[in-house]
Each structure stands twice: as structure tokens, then as C-alpha cells.
N, C-alpha and C positions, 0 to 999 in steps of 0.2 A: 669691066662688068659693074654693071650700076646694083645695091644691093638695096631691097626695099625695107623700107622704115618700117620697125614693128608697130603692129599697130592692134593693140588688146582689143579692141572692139570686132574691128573682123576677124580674129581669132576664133572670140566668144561665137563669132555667128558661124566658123567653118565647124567650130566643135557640135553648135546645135544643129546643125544638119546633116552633121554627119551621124550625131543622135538619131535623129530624123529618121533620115535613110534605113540605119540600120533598123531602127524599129520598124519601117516599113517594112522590108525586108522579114523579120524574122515574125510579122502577121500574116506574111502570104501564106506558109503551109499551116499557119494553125487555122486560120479559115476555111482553109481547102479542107481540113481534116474536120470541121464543122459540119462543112456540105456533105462531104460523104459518108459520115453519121447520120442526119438526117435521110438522104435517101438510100439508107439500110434501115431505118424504121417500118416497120411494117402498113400497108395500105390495105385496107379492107374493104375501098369503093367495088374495086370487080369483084370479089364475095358477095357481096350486099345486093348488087345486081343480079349475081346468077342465082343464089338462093332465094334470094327476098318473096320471087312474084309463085315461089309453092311455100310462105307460110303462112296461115289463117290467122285469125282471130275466130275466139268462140264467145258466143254468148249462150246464156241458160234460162231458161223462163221457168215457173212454174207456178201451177196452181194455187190462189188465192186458198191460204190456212189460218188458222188461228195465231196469235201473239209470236214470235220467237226469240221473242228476249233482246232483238239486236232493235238497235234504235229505230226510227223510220227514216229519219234524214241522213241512216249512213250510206253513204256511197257503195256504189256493187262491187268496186277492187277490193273497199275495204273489207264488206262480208265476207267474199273468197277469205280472205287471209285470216278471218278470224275461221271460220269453218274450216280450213286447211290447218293452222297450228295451235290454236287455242280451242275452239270446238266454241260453242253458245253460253253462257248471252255473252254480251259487249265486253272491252275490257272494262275493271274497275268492279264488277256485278257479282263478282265470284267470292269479294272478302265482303258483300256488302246483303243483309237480310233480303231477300227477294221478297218483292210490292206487289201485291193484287193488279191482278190485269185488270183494267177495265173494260167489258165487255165491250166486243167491237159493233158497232153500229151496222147491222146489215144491211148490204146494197144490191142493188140489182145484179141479176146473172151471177153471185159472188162466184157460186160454184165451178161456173163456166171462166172467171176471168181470171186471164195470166201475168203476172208478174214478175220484174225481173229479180235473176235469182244469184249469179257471179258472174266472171267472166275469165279469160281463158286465153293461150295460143295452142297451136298446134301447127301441124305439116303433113303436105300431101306427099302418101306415099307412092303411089302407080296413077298415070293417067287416068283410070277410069274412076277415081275419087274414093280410095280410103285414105282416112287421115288419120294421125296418130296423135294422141295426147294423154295428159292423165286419168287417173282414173276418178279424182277427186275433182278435177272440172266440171265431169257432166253425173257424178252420182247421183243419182235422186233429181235429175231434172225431168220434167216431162216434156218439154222441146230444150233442140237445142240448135243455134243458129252460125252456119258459118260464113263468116265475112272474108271473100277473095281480094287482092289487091289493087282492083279493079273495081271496087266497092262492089259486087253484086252481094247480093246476102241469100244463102242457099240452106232450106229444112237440110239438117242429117238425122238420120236414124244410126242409136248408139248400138253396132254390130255384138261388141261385148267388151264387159269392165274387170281387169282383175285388182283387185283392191291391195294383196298382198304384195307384188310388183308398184303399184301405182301406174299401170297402165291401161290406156283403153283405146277401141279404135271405131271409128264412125263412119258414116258412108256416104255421100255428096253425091246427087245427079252428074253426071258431067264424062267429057269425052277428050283428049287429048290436052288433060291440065297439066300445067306444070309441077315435074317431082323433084323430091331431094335424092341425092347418091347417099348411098349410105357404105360408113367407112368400116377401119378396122382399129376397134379399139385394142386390142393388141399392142398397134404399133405407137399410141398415143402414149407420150412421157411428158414426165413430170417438167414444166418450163417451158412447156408447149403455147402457142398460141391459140384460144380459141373465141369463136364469136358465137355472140348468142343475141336469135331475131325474136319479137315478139311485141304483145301490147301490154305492158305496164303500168297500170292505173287506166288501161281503156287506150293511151298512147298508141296505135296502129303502127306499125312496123318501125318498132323503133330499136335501136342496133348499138347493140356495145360488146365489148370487147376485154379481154384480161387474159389468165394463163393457164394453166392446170396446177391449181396449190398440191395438190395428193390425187394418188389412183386407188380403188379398193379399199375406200375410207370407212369402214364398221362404223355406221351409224343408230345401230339397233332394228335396223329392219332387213325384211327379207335379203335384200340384194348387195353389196360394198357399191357404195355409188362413186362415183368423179369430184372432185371439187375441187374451184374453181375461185378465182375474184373476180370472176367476170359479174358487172351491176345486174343484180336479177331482182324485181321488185315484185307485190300480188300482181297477177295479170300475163307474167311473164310465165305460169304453169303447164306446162307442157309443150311449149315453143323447143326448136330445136341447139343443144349446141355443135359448132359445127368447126370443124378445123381447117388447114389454111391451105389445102386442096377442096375446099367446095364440098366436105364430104359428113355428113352428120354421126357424129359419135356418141352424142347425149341427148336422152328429155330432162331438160333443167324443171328440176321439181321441187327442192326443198331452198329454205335461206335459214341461215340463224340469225336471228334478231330480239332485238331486246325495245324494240322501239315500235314495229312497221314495217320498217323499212332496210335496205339494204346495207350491210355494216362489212362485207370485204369477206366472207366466208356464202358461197352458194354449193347446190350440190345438184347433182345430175346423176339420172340411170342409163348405164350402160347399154350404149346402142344395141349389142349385139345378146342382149340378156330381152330387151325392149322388143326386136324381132320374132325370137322366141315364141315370146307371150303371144304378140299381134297375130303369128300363124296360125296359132291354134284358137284363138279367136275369132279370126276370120273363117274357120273351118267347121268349126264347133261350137259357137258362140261361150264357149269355157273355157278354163286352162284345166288339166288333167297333171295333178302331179301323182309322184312318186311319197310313200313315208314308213317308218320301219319302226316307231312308235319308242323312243328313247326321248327321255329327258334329257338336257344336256348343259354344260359349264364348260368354261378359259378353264386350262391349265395354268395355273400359275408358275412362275418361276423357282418359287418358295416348294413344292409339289415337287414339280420334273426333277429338280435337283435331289429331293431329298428319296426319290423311289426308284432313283437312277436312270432315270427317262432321256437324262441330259436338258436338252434344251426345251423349253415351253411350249408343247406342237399337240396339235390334234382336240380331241371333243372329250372330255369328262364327262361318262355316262352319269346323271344322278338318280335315274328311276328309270326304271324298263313296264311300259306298261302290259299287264298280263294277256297274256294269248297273241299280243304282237309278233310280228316276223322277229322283231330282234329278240323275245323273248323265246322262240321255237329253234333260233340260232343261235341260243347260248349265251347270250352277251348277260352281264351281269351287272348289276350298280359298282360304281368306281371302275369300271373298266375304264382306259383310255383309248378311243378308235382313232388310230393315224392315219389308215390311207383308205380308203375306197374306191374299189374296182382300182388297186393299183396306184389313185390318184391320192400325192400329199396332201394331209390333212393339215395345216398351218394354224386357223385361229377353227374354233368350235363351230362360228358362224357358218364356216365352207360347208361344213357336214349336208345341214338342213338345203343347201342350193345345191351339194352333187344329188341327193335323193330325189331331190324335187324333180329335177330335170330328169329322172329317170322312167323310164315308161312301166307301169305296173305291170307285176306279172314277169319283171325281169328280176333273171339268177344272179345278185353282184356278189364280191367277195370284200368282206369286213377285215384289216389289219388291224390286231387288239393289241395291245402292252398290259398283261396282265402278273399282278407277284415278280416282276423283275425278265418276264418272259414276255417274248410276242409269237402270236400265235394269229392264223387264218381259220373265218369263220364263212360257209358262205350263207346268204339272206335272201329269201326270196320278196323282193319288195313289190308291197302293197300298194291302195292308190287312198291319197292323202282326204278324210275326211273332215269332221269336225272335230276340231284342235280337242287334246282332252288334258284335265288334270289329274295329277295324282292324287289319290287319298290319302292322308296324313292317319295315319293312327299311331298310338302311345302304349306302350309296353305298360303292362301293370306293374304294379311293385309286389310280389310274392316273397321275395328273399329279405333274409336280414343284409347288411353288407360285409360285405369279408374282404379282407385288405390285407396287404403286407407291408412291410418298410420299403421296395424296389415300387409298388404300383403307388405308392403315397409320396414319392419321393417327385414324382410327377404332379402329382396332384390329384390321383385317379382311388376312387372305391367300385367296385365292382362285383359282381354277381352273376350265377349262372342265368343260363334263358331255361324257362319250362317249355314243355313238346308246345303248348299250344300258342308261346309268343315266335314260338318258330314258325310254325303252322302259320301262321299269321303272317308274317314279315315273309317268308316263306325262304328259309333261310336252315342252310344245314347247320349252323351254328355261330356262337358267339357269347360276347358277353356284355349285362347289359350297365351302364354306368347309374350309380348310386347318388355318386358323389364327384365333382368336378372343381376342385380350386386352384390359385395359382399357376403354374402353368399352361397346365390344361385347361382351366376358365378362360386364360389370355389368349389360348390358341381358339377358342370358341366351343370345345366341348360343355355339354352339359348335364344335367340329370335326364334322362331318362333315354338317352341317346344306346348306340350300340354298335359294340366297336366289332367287328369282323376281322382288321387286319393290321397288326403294327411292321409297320416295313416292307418288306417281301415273307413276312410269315404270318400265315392263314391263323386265327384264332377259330378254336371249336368250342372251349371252355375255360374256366380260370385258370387251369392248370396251364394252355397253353397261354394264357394270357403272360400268366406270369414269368415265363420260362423267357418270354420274348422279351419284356419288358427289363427283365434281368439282364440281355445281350444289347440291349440299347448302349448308346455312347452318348453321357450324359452332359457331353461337350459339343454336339452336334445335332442339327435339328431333329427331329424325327413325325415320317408320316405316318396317322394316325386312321384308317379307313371307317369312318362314321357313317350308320345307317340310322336315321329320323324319319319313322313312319315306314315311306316308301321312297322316300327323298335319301341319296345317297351323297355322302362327300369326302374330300379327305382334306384333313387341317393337320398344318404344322406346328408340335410341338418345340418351342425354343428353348434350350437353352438358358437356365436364370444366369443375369451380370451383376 
């Protein structure tokens, strides 16, 4: 047996390729786990397709008017966006002394000539041409123009706007257009995919896409909308967003931004709240709600805990306006309403959207948390007119103030009420504060405030005041039930450390 000469060099070369090899080797499944990554990325071409050719673009004209403070050379996306989240004139004009207009030159036909006014998406809902969009696209236009995908550009007349929703729906000649399905927000969660069609700065059917950031987002207005990072820019206003069966679940209506433009937070109304509206619009040219005439507040955490509520739920009554349904059913300032007709009351906001939705003239039933007790009221509700305030009025000062070491040890002076600040406030009793320092200053009482209720025991007068004031635990918060005016509240007293 011949035995071969070592030999270092092809060694080196059987080692590096056996390097080689194996690294080949051990790239084939991480490629393959590459590719099949990629195609579980989501494709939104067949969406785009089956959606696209029922969303419009809108445009707005209107009548040549005097000055509006916005530049002349600003672009139409841009005024949408200022008239949508800023309101008039331009940016920059608001910290800055407002200039004499100079009188505009009068031209021929002025009165007659149209001008362009913002612009818009929307979507067709039924073949024979309603379409849905905001309500701030076409408010105050006097034409308004919708563009198919097809370019045709079609007059619509605006069927009707509700401003409180942010919705509106318009009507298009036409016969066997293409529509959108409309989905079940219900089923939409949070990490979802969704796409949203529209024209953004004028941009015609332009398509992006992102996820559902929150569901039920309390943004201060009527409705909890959607939000989203899907890219929504001006122009994208009332376009639809649409999920990953084909199925629309949002009018994308709001952005926040600090610039213009789009910065990773949009927001959208709930399709099936949108429907709603557009029914009754199309039927009525109005929406008809429901209203039981209470002012209302969040429960705080700080509250629920301290009046034994447990956790932070339901609508803090602060004013009941008089002669109101909720007034004839008993509800009182500082009540807490948790459920309606049955249904959990969560943030304060729900309240105003279960009444709303409710048909006037209907018997519901109010669940109160009242003094430590809950209790059923029933309301016959009214139908929703011009929003109203309360009147604020101020107890006189008639009394000296009378205190003791337990009401001062809080920080409180107080004083009986006369018949006529009862009479007035309309209140079987209480007492009215003098004097508010230290604690009670920090918790936000003040002079001339009036306190109705410490904890779960009813105050009628000083006497009771103080008896309660006495069974307080001066190591643990306590709630304080303040009446201002006709504005009602409860604030927690803490605790000095």
C-alpha cells in the first residue's frame, strides 16, 4: 500500500471547501425561510382592483365671496386641511395682527362665477349612485363635482350632511355603478390590515395601506372612531377604509398632525355608526336623534374608588337641565348613570351615542349609583335639539362663617344655605363653603361652592356636615359632592403627607 505524501496545501483547499459546502449547505433553508416570509406578506393588488373602480374623488366649487383670509396661491388640498383642522385664515395669521383687505376689484358676472372651493374622496354605495363621504367635504359648497374612475365627472346633489357624525351622502346620475361591500366592524381587531383608497392632494386613486393602531379611540367627538397608520393626507376625507376581504369598515376622516401632513396616527368613522347616519339621511334628509338633557363627566379613578363605585365606569351627571326627561326621572347632579336600557356604560362619551341612537318618544331605563346605592330610573327620551348650557349662578354670602376644629382640619368653613339659595340651586339642602384652604383648595374646592354630599352621607346642613366630616378617615381620600351654580361635581379630598 503506497501511502500519500501530506501535503498542507491540499489540505488547506479540502478544509475550504468543505467550509464551502457546508455553508452552502446551511444557506439553503435560511433562504427558503426568506421566500416564504415574503410571500405571507400581504398583497393588496386584488383589493385595489375590486374596490378601486367604486371610489370617487369630489371636488367643491363655490361662489365667488369676499376676502377669506387664506392666500390666493394656496392650493385646493391645502384649504381643505386648513378648513378641516384649523378653520381660517392661513397658517401663521392667528398669532399675527390681521391687515386691511384690500378691496377686491370687481369683475364681470362676479356674482354668478364659481370657484374652486376643496377637494375630497368618497364611495359608491348602491348602483343607482349614493355616495358617501364627509360631511366637511361638501359643507357649504354650492356644486359639487364627482369624478369616476373612468374620468367621467358627474353634478351630485348633497342628499344630506350631519356635521356631528362627520357624515354626508350625495347622489350621482347613474345606473349599475360599481359599489363597495360594507363590512362588520365588530369583527375588526386591533393588528388588522387595512387599506385606504382615495385622492390626496388631488392624487386620483391612490392606495395605501397600514393596520388598526386602536378601536373605539375617544377623540372628543360624537362617535369613538378607528385608528389607524395607514398614510391619510388632505384629500383622502371621506375615502373609504377597507379591510382585507374587500369590505369597507371606515370613512377615514381625521389625521393628527403638527405639519400638514401625515405623521403615523389617522382616524376613521365606524362603518356601521356611518350606515346609521346615511339611512336616515337618505330618507329624511336629517338625522333625528334621541337626548335626556344631562350634562356630563369621566369618572375618575380617584372618585370610583373613593364612593365605592370600584372601578371608573359610567357618566358623571354635572347639571340636569330643568324640565328635561332626566330631570322628570329624577336624576340628580353627581349621580353616576352606568347602564342604559341595560347596556354598560364604560367611558361617559357612550352615554351621549346610546341616547342618540335612540328613537324619541322611547321608554329606556337609566342604572344610577347613587349615596353607595344603585338604583333604576325609567326616562322617556326626547328628540335632540339645540345643544343647551347651563347657567352658572353664585350663592350670596348671607352667613357669618361657622367652623369647627374637624371641618378646618380639612380646610373647609362653611355655612348654612337660606330657603332662597335653595330655591335657586333647587336643592333640598346643603351647605355653602366660606372658606376653602389646603386640602381642600388642592382638591379644587372653593368659596362659594356647595357641598350636598361627603361620602355616602347626604348633607342637609351644618350639623350634618359636620357629624360626616367627623366619621371621615383622615388617612384616606374622601369624596366631596360639589354643586357650582348648576354645574355639579365630586373632587377628592387627599390625605396631607
Amino acid at each position: 500500500m503506497t501511502r500519500t505524501p501530506w501535503n498542507p496545501l491540499r489540505a488547506w483547499t479540502l478544509a475550504i471547501a468543505f467550509a464551502l459546502g457546508a455553508g452552502t449547505l446551511a444557506l439553503v433553508p435560511h433562504e427558503s425561510t426568506h421566500a416564504q416570509a415574503g410571500r405571507n406578506l400581504p398583497d393588496f393588488a386584488d383589493l385595489a382592483e375590486q374596490v378601486g373602480p367604486a371610489v370617487v374623488g369630489i371636488r367643491t366649487l363655490e361662489r365667488a365671496k369676499a376676502a377669506t383670509g387664506l392666500p390666493d396661491n394656496m392650493d385646493e388640498e391645502m384649504r381643505e386641511f386648513f378648513r378641516r383642522f384649523f378653520g381660517q385664515p392661513a397658517p401663521g395669521t392667528p398669532d399675527q395682527p390681521r391687515r386691511p383687505q384690500r378691496p377686491q376689484r370687481p369683475q364681470p358676472d362676479e356674482d354668478n362665477r364659481e370657484q374652486p372651493r376643496g377637494l375630497g374622496s368618497g364611495f359608491i354605495l348602491s348602483p343607482d349612485g349614493f355616495v358617501m363621504t364627509n360631511a366637511h367635504v361638501v359643507d357649504g359648497a354650492d356644486e359639487v363635482i364627482v369624478t369616476l374612475t373612468d374620468k367621467r365627472e358627474l353634478k351630485a346633489k348633497i342628499v344630506g350632511l350631519d356635521k356631528r357624525t362627520d357624515v354626508a351622502v350625495v347622489k350621482i346620475e347613474g345606473t349599475n355603478l360599481p359599489y363597495v361591500k360594507v363590512g362588520d366592524v365588530g369583527k375588526l381587531r386591533v393588528g388588522e390590515w387595512v387599506l385606504a383608497i382615495g385622492s390626496p392632494f388631488g392624487l386620483e386613486s391612490t392606495v395605501t395601506a397600514g393596520i388598526v393602531s386602536a378601536k373605539q379611540r375617544d377623540t372628543g367627538d360624537y362617535l369613538p372612531l378607528i385608528q389607524t397608520d395607514v398614510a391619510i393626507n388632505p384629500g383622502n376625507s371621506g375615502g373609504p377604509l377597507i379591510n382585507m376581504r374587500g369590505e369597507v369598515v371606515g370613512i377615514n376622516s381625521q389625521i393628527y398632525s403638527r405639519s400638514g401632513g401625515y405623521m403615523g396616527i389617522s382616524f376613521a368613522i365606524p362603518i356601521d355608526e356611518a350606515i346609521r347616519v346615511s339611512e336616515q339621511l337618505r330618507t329624511a334628509g336629517k338625522v333625528t336623534r334621541g337626548r335626556i338633557g344631562v350634562s356630563i363627566d369621566q369618572v375618575s379613578r380617584d372618585v370610583a374608588e373613593s364612593i365605592g363605585l370600584g372601578r371608573p365606569q359610567g357618566a358623571l351627571v354635572r347639571s340636569v337641565e330643568s324640565g328635561s326627561p332626566a330631570d322628570k326621572a329624577g336624576i340628580e347632579p353627581n349621580d353616576i348613570i352606568t347602564k342604559f336600557n341595560g347596556n354598560t356604560i364604560d367611558r361617559a362619551t357612550d352615554l351621549p351615542r346610546m341616547v342618540g341612537n335612540t328613537k324619541p318618544g322611547t321608554r329606556a331605563t337609566l342604572t344610577v349609583f347613587r349615596k353607595g346605592q344603585t338604583r333604576e330610573l325609567a326616562v322617556t327620551v326626547a328628540e335632540f335639539e339645540q345643544e343647551r348650557s347651563a347657567r352658572a349662578s353664585s350663592p350670596q354670602k348671607d352667613e357669618k362663617p361657622k367652623g369647627s376644629p374637624a371641618a378646618q382640619s380639612i380646610g373647609l368653613q362653611v355655612s348654612e344655605l337660606t330657603d332662597a339659595q335653595k330655591k335657586e340651586l333647587k336643592l333640598r339642602g346643603g351647605v355653602k363653603v366660606d372658606a376653602a384652604t389646603e386640602a381642600a383648595a388642592r382638591a379644587g374646592i372653593r368659596e362659594g361652592d356647595v357641598i350636598t354630599q361627603i361620602a355616602n352621607s347626604e348633607i342637609n346642613n351644618v350639623r350634618d356636615f359636620e357629624a360626616a366630616v367627623a366619621k371621615v378617615d383622615r388617612a384616606k381620600p374622601v369624596a366631596v359632592y360639589v354643586r357650582r351654580g348648576e354645574l355639579a361635581a365630586i373632587l377628592v379630598i387627599r390625605p396631607a403627607r
